[in-house]
SERO-4910 file (N, C-alpha, C, O; in steps of 0.05 Angstrom, whole numbers):
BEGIN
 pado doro    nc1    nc2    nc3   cac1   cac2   cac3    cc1    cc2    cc3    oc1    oc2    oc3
  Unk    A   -278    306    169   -267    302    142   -254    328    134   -265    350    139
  Unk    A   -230    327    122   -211    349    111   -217    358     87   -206    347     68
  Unk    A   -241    383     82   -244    393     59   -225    413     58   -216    410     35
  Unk    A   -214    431     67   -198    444     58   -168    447     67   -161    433     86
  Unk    A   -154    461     56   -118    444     64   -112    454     92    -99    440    107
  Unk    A   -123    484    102   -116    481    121   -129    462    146   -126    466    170
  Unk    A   -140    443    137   -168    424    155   -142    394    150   -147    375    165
  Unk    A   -119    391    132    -95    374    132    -62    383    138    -45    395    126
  Unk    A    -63    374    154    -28    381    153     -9    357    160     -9    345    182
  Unk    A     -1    354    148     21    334    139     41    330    155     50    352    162
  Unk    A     57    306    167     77    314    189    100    324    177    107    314    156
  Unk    A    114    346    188    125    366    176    159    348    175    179    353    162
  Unk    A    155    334    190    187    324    195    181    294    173    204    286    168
  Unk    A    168    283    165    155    262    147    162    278    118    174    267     99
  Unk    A    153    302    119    152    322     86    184    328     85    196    328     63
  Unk    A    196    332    108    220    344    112    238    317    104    253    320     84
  Unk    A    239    303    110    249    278    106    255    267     83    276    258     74
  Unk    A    224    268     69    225    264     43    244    284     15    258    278     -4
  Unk    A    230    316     30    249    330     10    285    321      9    297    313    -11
  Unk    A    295    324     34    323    319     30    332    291     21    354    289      9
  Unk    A    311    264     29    320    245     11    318    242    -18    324    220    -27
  Unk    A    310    266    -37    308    278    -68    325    290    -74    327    291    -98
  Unk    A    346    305    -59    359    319    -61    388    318    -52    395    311    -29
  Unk    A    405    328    -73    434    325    -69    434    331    -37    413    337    -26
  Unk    A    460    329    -19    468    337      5    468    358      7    454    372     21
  Unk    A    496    369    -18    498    404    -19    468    423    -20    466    447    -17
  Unk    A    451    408    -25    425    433    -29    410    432      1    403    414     16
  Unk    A    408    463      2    394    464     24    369    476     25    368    497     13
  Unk    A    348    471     36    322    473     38    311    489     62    309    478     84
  Unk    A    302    519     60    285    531     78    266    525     90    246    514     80
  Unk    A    270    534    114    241    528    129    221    533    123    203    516    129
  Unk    A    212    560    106    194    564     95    189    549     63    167    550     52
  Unk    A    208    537     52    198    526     35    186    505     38    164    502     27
  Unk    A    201    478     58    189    466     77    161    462     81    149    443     73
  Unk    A    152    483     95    120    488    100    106    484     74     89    468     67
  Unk    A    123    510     58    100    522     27    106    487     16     90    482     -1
  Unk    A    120    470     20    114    442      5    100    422     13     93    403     -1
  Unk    A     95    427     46     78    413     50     52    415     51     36    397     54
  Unk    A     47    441     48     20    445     43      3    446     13    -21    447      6
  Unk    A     33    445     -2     20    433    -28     22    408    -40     15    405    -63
  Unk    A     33    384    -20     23    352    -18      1    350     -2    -12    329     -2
  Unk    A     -6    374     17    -32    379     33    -49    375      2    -58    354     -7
  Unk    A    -52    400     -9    -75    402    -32    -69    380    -43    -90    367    -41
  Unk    A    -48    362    -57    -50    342    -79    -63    326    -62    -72    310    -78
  Unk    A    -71    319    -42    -64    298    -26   -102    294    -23   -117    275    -19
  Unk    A   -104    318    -27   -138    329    -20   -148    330    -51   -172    323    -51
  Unk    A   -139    335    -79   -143    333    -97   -152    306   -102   -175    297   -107
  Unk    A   -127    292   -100   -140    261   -120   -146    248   -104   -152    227   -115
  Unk    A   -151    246    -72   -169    234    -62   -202    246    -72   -220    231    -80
  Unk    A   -204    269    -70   -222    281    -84   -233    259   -115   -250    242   -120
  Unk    A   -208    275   -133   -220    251   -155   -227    220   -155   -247    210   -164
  Unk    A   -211    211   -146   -205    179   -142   -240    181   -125   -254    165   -137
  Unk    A   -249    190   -111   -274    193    -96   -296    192   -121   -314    176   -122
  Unk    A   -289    212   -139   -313    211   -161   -300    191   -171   -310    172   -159
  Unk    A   -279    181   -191   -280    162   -205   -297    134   -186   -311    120   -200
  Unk    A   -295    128   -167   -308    109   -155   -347    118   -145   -369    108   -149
  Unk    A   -341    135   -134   -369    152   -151   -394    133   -173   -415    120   -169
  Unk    A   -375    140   -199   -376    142   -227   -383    105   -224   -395     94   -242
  Unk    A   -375     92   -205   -382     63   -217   -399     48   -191   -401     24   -186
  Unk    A   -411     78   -175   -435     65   -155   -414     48   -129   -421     26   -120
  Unk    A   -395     59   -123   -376     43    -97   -380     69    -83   -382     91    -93
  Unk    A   -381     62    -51   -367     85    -26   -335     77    -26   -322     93    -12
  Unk    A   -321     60    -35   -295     45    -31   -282     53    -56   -287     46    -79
  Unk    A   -259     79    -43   -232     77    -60   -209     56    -61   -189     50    -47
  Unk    A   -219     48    -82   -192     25   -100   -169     38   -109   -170     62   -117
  Unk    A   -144     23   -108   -116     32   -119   -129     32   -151   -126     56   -156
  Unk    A   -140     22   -171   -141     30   -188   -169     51   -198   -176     55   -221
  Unk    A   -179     62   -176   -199     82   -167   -174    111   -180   -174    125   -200
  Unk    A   -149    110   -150   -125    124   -144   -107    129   -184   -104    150   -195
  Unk    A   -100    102   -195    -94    104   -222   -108    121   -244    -97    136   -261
  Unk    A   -136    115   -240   -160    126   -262   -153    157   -255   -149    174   -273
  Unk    A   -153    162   -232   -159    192   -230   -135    206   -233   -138    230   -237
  Unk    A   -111    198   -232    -86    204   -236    -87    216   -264    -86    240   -265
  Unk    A    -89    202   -286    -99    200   -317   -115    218   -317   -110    236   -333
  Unk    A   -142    222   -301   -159    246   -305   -150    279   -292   -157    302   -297
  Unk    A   -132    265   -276   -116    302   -274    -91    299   -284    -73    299   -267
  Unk    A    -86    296   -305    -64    294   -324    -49    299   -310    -41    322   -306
  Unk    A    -36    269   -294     -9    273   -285    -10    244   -296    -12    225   -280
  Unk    A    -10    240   -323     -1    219   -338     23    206   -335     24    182   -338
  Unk    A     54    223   -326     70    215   -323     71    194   -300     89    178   -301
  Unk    A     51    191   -278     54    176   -264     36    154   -253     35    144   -231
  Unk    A     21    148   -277     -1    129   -278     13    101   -273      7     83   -256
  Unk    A     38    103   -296     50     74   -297     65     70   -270     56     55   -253
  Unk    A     85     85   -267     92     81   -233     79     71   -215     85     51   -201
  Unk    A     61     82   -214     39     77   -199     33     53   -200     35     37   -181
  Unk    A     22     44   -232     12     18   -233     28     -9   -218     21    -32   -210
  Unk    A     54      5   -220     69    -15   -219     72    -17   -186     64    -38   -176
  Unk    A     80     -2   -173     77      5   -147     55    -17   -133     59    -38   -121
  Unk    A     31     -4   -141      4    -20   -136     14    -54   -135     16    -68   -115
  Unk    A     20    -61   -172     19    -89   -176     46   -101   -154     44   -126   -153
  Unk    A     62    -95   -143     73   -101   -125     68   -106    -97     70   -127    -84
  Unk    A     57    -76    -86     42    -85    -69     17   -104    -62     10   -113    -40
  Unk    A      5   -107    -86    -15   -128    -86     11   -163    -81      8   -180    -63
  Unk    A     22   -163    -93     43   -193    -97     52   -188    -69     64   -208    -61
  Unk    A     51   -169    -50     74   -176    -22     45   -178    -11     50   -186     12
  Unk    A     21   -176    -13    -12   -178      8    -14   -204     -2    -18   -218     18
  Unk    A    -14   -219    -24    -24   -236    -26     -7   -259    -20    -16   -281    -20
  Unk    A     22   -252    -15     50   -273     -8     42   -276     16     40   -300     20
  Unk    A     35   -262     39     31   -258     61      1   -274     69     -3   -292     86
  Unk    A    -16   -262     52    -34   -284     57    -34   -313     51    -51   -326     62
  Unk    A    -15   -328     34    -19   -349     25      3   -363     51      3   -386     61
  Unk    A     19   -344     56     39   -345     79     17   -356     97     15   -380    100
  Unk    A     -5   -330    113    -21   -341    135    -34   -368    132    -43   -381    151
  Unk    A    -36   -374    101    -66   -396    109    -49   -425    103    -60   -447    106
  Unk    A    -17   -424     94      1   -447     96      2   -456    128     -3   -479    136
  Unk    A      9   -430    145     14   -433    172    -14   -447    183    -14   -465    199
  Unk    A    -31   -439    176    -62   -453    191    -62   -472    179    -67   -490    195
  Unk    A    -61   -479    160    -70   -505    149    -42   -531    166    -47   -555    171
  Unk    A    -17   -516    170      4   -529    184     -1   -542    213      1   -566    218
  Unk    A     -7   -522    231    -22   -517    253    -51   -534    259    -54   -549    278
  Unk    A    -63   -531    246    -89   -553    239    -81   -578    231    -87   -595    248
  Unk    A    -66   -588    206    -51   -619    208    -35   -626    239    -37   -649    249
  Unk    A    -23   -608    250    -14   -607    274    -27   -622    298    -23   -644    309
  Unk    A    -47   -602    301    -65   -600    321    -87   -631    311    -95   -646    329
  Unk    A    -92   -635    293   -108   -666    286    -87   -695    284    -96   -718    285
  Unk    A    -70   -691    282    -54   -705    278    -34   -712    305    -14   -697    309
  Unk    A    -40   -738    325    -17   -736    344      5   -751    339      5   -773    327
  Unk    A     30   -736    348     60   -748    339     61   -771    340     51   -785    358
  Unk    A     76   -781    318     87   -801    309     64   -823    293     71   -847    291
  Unk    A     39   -817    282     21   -826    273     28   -819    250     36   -796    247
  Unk    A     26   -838    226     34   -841    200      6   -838    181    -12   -853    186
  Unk    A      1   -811    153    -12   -819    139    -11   -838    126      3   -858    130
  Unk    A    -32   -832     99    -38   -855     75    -12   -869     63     -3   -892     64
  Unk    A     -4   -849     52     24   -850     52     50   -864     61     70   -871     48
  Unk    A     43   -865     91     70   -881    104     94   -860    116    115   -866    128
  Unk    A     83   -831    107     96   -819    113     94   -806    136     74   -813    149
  Unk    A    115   -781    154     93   -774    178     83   -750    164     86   -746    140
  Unk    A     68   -731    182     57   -710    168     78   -687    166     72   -671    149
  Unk    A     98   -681    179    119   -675    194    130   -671    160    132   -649    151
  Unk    A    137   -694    145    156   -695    125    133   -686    100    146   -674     83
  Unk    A    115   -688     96     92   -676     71     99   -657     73    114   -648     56
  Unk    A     91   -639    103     83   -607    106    107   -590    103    112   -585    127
  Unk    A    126   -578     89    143   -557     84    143   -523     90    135   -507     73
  Unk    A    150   -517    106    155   -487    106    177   -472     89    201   -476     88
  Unk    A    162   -453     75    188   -443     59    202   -427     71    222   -418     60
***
């Protein structure tokens, strides 16, 4: 476990990547600043996992939650980016749960499939072929 920053280091070409996609073309970025920035997404990085750790703590879980990650954001006043965040989160939650409803259409497709041999008609009159829809 990474208690202290030099115990994290960040992939330097990942940090590097990110700075110049923030930044105009014309600006250019030292190697040594480079480092000195990744080692201080090293500390943030070690901070609010830190908090996000006690806020979940605080309500008797070993399991950091994205809104574990939000609460503690708010508690080290980086308020500006609670809502981002939130929103971030509530998105990613809508593409896990599209995906899951994705997987259990496909099984449940697969299963009418697999019980059902071709050209056998349900209640309906219909085949199963024409009920079942993929989007």
């Amino acid at each position: 476990m990474a208690e202290k920053p030099e115990d994290l280091h960040l992939p330097t070409t990942i940090v590097t990547k990110m700075i110049k996609d923030c930044l105009p073309t014309t600006c250019k970025v030292s190697k040594e600043a480079n480092i000195a920035i990744a080692k201080a997404a090293s500390v943030f990085v070690l901070y609010a996992t830190a908090s996000a750790n006690s806020v979940a703590q605080k309500s008797s879980r070993k399991t950091i939650t994205g809104s574990d990650v939000v609460t503690a954001m708010g508690e080290m006043e980086f308020d500006k980016f609670v809502r981002p965040l939130e929103n971030s989160l509530a998105i990613w939650r809508r593409g896990q749960q599209e995906k899951k409803d994705l997987a259990a259409k496909k099984k449940a497709i697969a299963t009418a499939m697999k019980d059902d041999e071709p050209g056998t008609v349900d209640e309906d009159n219909q085949s199963v072929q024409s009920v079942i829809q993929i989007d």
